[in-house]
KEVODREN-645842 format. One line per 2 residues: their letters; for each residue x, y, z of N, C-alpha, C. Coordinates in steps of 0.02 Angstrom, whole numbers, plus 50000, padded with zeros to 5 digits. Layout:
// residues N
A> X,Y,Z,X,Y,Z,X,Y,Z  ...
END
This chain:
// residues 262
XX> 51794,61799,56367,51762,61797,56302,51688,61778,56311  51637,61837,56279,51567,61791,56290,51560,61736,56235
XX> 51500,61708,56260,51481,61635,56256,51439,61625,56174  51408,61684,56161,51381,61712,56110,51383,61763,56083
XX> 51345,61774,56004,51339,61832,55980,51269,61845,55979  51264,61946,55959,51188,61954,55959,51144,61903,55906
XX> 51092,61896,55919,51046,61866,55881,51068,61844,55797  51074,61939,55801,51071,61953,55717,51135,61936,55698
XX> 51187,61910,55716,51253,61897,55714,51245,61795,55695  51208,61787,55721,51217,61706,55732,51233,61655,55673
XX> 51206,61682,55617,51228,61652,55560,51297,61666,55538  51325,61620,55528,51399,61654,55500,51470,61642,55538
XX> 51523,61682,55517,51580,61690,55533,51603,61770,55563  51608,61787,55612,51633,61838,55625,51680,61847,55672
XX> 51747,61881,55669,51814,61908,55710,51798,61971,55721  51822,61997,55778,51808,62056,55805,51885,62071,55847
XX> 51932,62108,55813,51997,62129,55852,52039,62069,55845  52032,62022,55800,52097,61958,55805,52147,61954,55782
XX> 52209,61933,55813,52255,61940,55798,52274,61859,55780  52315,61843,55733,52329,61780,55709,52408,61777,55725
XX> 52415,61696,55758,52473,61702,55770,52500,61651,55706  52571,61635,55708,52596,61619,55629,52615,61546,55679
XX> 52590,61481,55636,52589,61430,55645,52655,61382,55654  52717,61439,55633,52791,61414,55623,52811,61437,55692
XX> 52770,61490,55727,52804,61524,55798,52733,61539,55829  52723,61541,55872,52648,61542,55889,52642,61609,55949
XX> 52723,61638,55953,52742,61712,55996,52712,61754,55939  52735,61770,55865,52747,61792,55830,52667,61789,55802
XX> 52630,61879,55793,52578,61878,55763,52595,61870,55701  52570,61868,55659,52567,61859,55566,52520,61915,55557
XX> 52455,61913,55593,52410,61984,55568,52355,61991,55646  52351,62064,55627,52321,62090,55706,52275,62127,55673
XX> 52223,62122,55743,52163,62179,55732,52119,62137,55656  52112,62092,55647,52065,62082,55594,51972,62085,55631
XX> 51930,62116,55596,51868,62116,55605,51843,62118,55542  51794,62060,55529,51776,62025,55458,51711,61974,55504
XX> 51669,61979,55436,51609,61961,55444,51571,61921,55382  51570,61862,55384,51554,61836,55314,51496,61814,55341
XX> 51440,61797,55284,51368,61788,55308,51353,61736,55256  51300,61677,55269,51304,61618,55217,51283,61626,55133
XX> 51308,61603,55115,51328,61610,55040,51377,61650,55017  51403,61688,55053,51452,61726,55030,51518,61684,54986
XX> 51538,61715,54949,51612,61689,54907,51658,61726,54927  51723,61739,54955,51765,61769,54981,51823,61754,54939
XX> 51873,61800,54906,51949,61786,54897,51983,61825,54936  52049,61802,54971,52093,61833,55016,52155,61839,54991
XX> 52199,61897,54977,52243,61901,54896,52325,61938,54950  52356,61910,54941,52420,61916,54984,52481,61892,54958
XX> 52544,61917,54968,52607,61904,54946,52619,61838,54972  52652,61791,54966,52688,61754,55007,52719,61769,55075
XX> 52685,61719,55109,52716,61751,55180,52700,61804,55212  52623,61823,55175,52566,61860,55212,52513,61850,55260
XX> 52539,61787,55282,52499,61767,55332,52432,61747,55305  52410,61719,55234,52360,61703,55232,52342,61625,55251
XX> 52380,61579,55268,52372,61502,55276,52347,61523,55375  52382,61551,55382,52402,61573,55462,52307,61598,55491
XX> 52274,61637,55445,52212,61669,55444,52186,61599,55422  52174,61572,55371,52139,61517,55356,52128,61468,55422
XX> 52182,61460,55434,52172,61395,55485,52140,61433,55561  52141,61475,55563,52115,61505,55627,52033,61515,55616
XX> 52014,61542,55543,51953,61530,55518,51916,61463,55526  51961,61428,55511,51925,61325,55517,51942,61292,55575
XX> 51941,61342,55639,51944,61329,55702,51988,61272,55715  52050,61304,55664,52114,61253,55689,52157,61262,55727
XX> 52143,61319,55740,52209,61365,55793,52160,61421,55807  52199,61431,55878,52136,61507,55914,52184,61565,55907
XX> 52144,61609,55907,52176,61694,55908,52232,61704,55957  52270,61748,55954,52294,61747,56011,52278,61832,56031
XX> 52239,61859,56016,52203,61909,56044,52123,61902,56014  52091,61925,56053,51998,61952,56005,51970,61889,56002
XX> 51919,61918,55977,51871,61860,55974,51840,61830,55909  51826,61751,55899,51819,61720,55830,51744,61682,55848
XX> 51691,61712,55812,51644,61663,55822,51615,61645,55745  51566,61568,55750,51552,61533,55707,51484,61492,55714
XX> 51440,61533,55687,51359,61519,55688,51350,61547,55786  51386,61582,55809,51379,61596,55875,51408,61584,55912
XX> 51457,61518,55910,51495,61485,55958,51568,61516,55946  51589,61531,56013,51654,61557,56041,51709,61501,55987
XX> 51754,61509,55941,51812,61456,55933,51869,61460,55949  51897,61437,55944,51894,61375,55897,51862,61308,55963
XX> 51829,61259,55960,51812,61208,55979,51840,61124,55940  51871,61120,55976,51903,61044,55977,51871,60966,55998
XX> 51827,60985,56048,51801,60933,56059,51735,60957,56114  51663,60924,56133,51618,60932,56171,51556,60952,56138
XX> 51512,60987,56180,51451,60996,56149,51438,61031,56092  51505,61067,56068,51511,61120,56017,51545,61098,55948
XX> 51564,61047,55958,51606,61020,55914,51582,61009,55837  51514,60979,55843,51450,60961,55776,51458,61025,55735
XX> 51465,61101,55786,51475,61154,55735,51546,61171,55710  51571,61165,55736,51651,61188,55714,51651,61135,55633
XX> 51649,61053,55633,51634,61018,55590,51584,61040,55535  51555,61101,55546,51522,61125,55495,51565,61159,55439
XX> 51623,61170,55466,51696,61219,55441,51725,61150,55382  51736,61138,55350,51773,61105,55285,51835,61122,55280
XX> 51896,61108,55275,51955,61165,55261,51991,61098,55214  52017,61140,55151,52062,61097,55109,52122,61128,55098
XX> 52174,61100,55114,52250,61108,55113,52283,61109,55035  52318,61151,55043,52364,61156,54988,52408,61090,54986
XX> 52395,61036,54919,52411,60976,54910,52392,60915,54935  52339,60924,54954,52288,60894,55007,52306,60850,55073
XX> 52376,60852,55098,52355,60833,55155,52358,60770,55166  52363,60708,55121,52324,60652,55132,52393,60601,55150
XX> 52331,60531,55187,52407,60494,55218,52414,60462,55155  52481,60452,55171,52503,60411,55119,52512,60340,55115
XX> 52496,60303,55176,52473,60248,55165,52405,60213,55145  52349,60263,55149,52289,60238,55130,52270,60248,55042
XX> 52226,60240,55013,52201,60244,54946,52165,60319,54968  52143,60321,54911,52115,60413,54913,52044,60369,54939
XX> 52010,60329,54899,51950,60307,54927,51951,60314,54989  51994,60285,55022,52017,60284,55112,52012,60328,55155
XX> 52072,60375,55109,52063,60458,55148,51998,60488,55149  51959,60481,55074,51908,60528,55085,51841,60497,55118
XX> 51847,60445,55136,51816,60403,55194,51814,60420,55269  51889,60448,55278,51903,60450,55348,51844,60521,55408
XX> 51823,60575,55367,51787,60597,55398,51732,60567,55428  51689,60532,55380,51623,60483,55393,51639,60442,55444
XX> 51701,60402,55425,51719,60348,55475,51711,60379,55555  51755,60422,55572,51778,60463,55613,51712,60501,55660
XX> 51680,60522,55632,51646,60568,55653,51565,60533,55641  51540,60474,55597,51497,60487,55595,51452,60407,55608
XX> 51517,60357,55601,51516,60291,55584,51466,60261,55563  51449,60276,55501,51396,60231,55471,51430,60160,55446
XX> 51371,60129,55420,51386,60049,55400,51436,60061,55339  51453,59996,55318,51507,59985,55267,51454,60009,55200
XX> 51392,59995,55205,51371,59993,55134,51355,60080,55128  51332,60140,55186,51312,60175,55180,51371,60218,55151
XX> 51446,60195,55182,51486,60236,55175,51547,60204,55082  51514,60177,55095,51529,60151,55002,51495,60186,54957
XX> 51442,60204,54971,51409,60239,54933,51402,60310,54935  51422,60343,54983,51449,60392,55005,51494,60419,54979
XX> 51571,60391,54958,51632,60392,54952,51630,60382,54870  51580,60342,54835,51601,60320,54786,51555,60359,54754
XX> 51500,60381,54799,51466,60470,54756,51514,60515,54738  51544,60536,54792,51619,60608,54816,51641,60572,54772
XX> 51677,60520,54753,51729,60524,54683,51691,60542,54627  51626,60510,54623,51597,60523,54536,51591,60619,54544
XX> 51588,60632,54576,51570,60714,54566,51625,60768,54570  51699,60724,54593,51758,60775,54579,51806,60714,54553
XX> 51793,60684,54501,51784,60653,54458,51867,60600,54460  51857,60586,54537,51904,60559,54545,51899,60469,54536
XX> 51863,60438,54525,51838,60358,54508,51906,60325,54494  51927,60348,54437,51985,60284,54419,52046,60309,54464
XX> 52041,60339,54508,52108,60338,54567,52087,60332,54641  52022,60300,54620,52008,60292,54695,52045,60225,54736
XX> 52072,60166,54679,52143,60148,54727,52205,60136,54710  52232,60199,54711,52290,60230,54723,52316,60255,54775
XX> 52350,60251,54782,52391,60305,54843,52400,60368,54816  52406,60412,54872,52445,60473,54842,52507,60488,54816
XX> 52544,60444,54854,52629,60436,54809,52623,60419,54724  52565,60386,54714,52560,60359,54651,52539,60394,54596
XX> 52511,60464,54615,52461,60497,54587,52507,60565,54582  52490,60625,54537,52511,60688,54547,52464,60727,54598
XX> 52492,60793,54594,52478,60849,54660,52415,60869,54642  52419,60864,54570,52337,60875,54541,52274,60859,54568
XX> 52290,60782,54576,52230,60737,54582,52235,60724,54662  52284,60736,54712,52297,60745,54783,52257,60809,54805
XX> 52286,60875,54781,52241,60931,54785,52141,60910,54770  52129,60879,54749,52066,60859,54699,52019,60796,54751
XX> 52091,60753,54767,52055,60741,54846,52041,60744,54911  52104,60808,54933,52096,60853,54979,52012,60863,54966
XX> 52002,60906,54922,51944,60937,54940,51884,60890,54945  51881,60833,54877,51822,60790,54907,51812,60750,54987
XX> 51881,60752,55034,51873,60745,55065,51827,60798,55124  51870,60855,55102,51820,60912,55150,51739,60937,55135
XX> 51719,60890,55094,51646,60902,55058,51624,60824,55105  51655,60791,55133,51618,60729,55140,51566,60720,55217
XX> 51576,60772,55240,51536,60792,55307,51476,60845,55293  51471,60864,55226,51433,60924,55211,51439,60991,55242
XX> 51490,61013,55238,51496,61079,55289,51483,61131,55246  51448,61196,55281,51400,61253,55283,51476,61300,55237
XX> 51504,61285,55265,51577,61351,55247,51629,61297,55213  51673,61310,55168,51702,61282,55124,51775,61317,55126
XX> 51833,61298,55165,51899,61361,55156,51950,61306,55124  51987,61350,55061,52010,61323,55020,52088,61366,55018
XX> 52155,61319,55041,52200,61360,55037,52245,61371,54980  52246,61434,54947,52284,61439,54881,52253,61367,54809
XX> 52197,61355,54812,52179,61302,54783,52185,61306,54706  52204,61348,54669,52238,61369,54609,52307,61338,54593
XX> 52350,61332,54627,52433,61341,54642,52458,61292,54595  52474,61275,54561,52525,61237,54539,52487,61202,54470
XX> 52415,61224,54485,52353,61194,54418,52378,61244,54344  52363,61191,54297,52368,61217,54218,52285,61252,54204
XX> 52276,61268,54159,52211,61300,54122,52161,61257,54135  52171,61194,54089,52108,61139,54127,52079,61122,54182
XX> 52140,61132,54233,52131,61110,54295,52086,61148,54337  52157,61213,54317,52100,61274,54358,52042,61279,54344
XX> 52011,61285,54298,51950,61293,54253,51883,61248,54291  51918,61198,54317,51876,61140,54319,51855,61149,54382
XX> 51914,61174,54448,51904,61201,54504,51856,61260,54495  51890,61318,54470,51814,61387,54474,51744,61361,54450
XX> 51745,61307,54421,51681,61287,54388,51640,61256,54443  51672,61219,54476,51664,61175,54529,51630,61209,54602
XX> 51698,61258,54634,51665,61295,54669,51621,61348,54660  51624,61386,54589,51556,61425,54577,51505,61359,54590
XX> 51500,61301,54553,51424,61279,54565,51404,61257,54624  51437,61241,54685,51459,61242,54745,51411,61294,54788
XX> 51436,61379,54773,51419,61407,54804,51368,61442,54768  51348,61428,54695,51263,61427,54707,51216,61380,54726
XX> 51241,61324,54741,51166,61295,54771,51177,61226,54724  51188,61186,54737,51171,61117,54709,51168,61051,54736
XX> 51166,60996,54710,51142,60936,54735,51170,60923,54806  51249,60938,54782,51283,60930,54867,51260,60932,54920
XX> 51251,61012,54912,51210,61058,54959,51131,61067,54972  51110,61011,54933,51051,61001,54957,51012,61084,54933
XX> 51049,61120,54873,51003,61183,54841,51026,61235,54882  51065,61218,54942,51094,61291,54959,51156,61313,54980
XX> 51169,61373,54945,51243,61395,54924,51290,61395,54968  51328,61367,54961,51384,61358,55015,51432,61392,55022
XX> 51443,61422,55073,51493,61478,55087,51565,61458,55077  51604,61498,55013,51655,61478,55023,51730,61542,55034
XX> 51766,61530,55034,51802,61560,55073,51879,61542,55055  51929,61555,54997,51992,61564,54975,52046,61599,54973
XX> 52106,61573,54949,52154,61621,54963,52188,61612,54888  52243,61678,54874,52273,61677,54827,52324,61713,54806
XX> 52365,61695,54761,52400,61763,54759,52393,61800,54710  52338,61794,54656,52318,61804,54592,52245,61816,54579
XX> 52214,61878,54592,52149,61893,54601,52102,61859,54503  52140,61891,54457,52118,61888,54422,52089,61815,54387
XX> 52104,61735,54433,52064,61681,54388,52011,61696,54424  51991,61727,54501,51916,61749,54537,51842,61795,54514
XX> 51865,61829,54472,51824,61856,54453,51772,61880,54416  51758,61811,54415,51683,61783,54370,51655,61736,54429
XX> 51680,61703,54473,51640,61671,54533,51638,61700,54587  51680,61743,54624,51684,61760,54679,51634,61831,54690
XX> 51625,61839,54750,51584,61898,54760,51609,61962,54818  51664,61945,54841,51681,61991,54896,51750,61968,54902
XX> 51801,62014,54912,51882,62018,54885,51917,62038,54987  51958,62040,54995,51990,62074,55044,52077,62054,55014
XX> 52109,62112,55057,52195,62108,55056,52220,62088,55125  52284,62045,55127,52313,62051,55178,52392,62059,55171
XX> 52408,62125,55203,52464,62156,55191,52494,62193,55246  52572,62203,55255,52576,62205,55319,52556,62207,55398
XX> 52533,62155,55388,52503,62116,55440,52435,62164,55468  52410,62185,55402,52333,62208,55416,52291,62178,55367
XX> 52213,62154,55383,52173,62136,55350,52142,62180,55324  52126,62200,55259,52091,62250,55227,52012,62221,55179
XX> 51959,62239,55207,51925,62225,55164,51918,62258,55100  51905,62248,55030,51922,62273,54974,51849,62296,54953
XX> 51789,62238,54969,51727,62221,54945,51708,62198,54871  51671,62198,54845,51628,62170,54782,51698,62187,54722
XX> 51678,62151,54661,51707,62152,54596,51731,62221,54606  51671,62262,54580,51683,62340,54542,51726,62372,54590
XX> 51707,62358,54686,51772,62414,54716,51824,62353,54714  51844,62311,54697,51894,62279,54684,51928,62314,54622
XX> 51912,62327,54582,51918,62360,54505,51963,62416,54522  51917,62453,54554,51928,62527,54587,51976,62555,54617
XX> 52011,62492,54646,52052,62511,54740,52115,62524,54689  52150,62567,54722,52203,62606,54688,52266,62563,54730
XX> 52274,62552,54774,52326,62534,54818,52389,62479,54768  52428,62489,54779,52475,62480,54717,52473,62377,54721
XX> 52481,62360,54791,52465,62298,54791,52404,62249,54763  52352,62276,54778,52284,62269,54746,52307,62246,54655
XX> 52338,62310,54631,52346,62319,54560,52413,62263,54554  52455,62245,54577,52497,62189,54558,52474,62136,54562
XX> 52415,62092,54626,52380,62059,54623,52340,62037,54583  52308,62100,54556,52263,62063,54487,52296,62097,54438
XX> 52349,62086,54418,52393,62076,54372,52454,62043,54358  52448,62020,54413,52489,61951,54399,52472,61891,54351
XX> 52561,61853,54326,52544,61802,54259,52470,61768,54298  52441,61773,54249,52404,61708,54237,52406,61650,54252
XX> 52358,61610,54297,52404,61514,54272,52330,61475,54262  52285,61509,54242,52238,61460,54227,52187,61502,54186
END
């Protein structure tokens, strides 16, 4: 595998021939041959049946697991990277889990601490203020001590992600982050990551690449900007709204027509 990409390649996310193996069997591809190219700011939805291998693609994207064919690079660097001189970039990757993930012995304050702690160790006062920003802005404050046992999936999902915002990372991957949310909820999420990935305080004014999955195209399509399918174990890019509109393929059309949940 080379060490880099061309020049003009360096920004970004790009797979070239990868095959994803499925995280329950790691013999067993889930999807082959993907070549996909996201470039910063981009908004991405990834729209698949259950058991389409989209968690399987996600986590190989957030250099959590490597290909088991082809090649995956990220701002240039070969991934996935685990630890060494390369590592500062892979940490540029954010990834939030469906139900967030979090231990259950700590307070959410705690969890969404643990990146800073971990990776970055500032003082007690820098990272108080840090942590207790990330709650006022995904407006988690009055459960910051709670546990997660104590709390619903709502507000667990809600600090999954403030946790993956707490390192500032360039790319933002969000798995099925819709799922189980009512109207308000959802609402509050598309609101969130649209202002996200145009450009705001977070981000220091610039748009942050984000990058989702779903099984329901239609709450995407007032924030998102670029669509793909994954369906028998092929990645299909779809592109923009209108050829999203367009694509005839019968799956496409059950996708964004599926119930509603937000």
């Amino acid at each position: 595998m080379s060490a880099a990409l061309p020049v003009q390649t360096m920004t970004g996310l790009q797979m070239r021939g990868v095959a994803v193996s499925s995280m329950r069997d790691a013999s067993a591809v889930k999807v082959e041959d993907v070549n996909w190219s996201v470039t910063a700011g981009d908004f991405w939805v990834i729209g698949g049946l259950q058991g389409a291998g989209k968690r399987d693609l996600l986590m190989l994207a957030g250099g959590l697991t490597a290909p088991a064919a082809g090649e995956y690079f990220f701002n240039g660097i070969a991934m996935p990277v685990f630890e060494g001189d390369h590592l500062a970039n892979r940490l540029r990757l954010g990834y939030v889990f469906d139900g967030g993930q979090l231990f259950n012995q700590l307070t959410l304050a705690e969890n969404i601490a643990l990146p800073l702690r971990y990776h970055r160790d500032p003082n007690e006062a820098e990272l108080e203020t840090a942590v207790r920003r990330m709650l006022e802005l995904t407006e988690l404050t009055a459960w910051a001590d709670s546990t997660p046992g104590a709390i619903s999936r709502t507000w667990r999902k809600r600090a999954g992600l403030a946790r993956a915002l707490m390192l500032r990372p360039s790319v933002l991957l969000l798995d099925n982050p819709l799922s189980g949310l009512d109207a308000r909820q959802g609402g509050w999420w598309l609101n969130f990551l649209g202002g996200l990935s145009a450009g705001g305080e977070l981000t220091g004014g610039q748009p942050l690449t984000v990058i989702v999955t779903t099984e329901d195209f239609r709450p995407w399509r007032k924030v998102a900007r670029q669509y793909a399918l994954l369906n028998d174990r092929r990645f299909t890019v779809l592109g923009n709204p209108e050829q999203l509109a367009a694509a005839s393929t019968e799956l496409v059309r059950e996708l964004s027509a599926a119930p509603q949940s937000v």
